[in-house]
N, C-alpha and C positions, 0 to 999 in steps of 0.2 A: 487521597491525593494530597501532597503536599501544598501547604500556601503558596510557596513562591513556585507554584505550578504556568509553565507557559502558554499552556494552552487555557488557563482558566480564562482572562480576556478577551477570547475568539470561540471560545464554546460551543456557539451555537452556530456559525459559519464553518467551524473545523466538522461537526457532527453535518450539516447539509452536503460538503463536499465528501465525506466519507460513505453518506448513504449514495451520494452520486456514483461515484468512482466503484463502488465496491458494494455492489446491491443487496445481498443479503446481507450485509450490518444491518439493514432497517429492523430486522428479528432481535437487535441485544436489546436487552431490557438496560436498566441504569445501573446494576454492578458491570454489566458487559462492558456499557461505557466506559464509566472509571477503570477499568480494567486497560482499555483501549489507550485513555488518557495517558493511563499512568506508563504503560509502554511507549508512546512516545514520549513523554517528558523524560521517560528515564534516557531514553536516546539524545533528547535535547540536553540533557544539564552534561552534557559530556563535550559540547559545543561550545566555542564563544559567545560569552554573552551576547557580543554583538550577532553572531547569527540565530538567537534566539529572537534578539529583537527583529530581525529581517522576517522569519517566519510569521512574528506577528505583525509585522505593518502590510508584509505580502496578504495574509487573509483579510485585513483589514483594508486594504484597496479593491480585493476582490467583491470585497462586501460592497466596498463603495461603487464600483463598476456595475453591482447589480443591479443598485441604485438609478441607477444613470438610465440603464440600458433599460430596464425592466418596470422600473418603479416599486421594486419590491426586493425585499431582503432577500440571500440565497435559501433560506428555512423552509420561504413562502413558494417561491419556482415550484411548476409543474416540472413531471421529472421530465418531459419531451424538452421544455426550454432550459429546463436546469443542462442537460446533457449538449445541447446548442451549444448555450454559453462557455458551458466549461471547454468544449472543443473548441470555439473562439478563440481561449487563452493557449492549449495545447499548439495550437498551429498558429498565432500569432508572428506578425512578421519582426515583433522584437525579442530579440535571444532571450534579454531581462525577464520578460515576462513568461517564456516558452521553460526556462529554467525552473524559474517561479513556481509554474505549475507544478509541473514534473518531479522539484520537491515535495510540496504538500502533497501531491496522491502520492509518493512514496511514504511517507509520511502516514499517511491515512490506509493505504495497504499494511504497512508493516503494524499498526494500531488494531488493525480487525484480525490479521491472520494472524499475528502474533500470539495470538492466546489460544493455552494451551486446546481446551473447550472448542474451537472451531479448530483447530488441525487436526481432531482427534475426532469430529465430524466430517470432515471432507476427506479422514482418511491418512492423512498425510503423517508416514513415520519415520521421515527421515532423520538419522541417530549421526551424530558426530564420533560415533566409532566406523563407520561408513560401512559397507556389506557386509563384515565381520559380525558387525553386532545384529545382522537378520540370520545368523546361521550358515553363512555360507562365505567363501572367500574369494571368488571370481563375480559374482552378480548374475546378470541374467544373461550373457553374451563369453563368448572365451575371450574376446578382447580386453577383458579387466585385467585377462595373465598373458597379455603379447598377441593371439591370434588372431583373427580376420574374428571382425562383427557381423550380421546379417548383411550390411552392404557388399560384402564378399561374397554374399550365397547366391549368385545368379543362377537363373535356370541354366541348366546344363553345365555349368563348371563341378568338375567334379576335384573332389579333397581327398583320393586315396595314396 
């Protein structure tokens, strides 16, 4: 991970709301992590500085919030309250904050699936050559070449 890594000063409040939002990260070990890290940050350094800094004063409030509300860092949260609170900010009646969120677990999704290792566990082999590169050129439905999808196959309509 680079020094002037973004997420280095929120580390351990970015890792709390990632194992929140996104349950099985709590399985990476610490190259997963950095792994993780380094996928968002590479996201990040492509942003405004200043939205760098928003990202971290946004987990940095959060932290403080939990402070407030819990007496305890987000690290320390039971996952029943940790999931409370974060729902809290999800549906919060200020946009600022509902945004906020909505960022970091984007943020925090795109950090755990992003790697290579867990798409290749959950399965997922989506190619940027798109159904071409599975061996086939329409997909699973005729509709990928103009025709009626399953939504078209109602009982009794017939296609001859």
């Amino acid at each position: 991970m680079s020094v002037d890594s973004t997420l280095a000063p929120i580390r351990a409040s970015f890792r709390a709301i990632t194992r929140a939002v996104a349950p099985a990260s709590s399985g990476l070990d610490e190259a997963g992590w950095r792994r993780a890290e380094e996928i968002v940050d590479d996201a990040l350094s492509a942003r405004p500085t200043s939205v760098r800094r928003q990202v971290v004063l946004f987990v940095r409030a959060v932290g403080m919030l939990s402070w407030v509300r819990h007496g305890r860092s987000l690290g320390t949260l039971d996952p029943d309250r940790m999931r409370r609170f974060l729902r809290s900010l999800e549906r919060s009646p200020l946009l600022l904050v509902r945004k906020g969120f909505w960022g970091i677990r984007t943020l925090a999704f795109m950090g755990y699936y992003g790697q290579s290792e867990v798409r290749a566990d959950l399965g997922y082999r989506a190619n940027p050559g798109g159904w071409e590169s599975r061996g086939g050129g329409q997909g699973p439905w005729q509709d990928r070449a103009g025709a009626g999808g399953p939504e078209h196959d109602a009982p009794g309509d017939s296609h001859a």
